[in-house]
N, C-alpha and C positions, 0 to 999 in steps of 0.2 A: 846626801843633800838633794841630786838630783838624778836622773839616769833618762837612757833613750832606750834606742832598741840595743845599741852597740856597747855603750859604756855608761859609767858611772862618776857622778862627781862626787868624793867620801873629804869628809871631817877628821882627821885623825892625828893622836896625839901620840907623839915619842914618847916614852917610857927615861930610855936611858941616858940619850945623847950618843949613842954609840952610827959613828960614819955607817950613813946608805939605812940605817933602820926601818925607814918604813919603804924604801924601795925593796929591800931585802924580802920583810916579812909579807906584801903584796905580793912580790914574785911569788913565795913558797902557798899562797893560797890562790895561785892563779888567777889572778887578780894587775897584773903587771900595771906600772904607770907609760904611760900612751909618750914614746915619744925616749925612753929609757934604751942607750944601746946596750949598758951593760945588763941589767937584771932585767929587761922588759922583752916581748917578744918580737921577735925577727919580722913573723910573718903581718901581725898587727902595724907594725912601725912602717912595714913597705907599702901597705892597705890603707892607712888609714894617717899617716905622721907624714904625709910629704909637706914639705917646706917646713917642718916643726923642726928645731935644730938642738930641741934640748928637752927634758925629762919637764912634760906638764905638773911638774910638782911647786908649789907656792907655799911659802910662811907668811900666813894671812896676819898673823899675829903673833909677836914675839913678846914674856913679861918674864923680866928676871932682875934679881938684886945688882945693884950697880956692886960692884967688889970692892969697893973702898969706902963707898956710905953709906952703902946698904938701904939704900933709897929705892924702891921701886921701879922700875923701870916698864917701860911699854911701849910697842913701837907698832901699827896697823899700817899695811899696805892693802889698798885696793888689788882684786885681780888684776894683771899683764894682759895685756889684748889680745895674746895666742889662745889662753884660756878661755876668755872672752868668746874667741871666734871658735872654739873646739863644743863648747858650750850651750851656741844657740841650739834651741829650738829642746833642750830636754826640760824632762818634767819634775816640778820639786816633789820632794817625798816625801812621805811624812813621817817625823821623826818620833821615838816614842822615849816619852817624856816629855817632848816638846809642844808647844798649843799648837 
């Protein structure tokens, strides 16, 4: 969605639901989420995560069947203000497919 000189801000969709999936699969393309003690990088997080106390990862958007009505469900949260502040100043990208 957006990137600087250092990092990137990505869109990305679970597949499975399986615990840490897209922390996991970011680590293996070297790509770690900024701020991750477990799968993210040591040397980034000490550079670059001070005062970040937790894995800059956000569920922007949650939609799933309710299990008992099967009613639709959807729930949006704004970005957290750490993001917010990790954030300023990068450049949006331009997405393809997107206008």
């Amino acid at each position: 969605l957006a990137e600087d000189a250092r990092f990137s801000l990505l869109e990305v969709y679970p597949r499975t639901g399986r615990t840490h999936q897209i922390r996991v699969h970011l680590a293996q393309i070297q790509t770690p989420v900024l701020g991750d003690a477990t799968y993210g990088s040591t040397f980034l997080n000490k550079r670059w995560a001070k005062g970040i106390e937790r894995p800059l990862l956000h569920a922007h958007r949650l939609v799933f069947s309710h299990p008992r009505t099967r009613e639709r469900m959807e729930f949006v949260a704004p970005l957290p203000e750490d993001i917010c502040w990790a954030t300023q100043g990068m450049v949006p990208l331009e997405i393809a497919g997107e206008p």
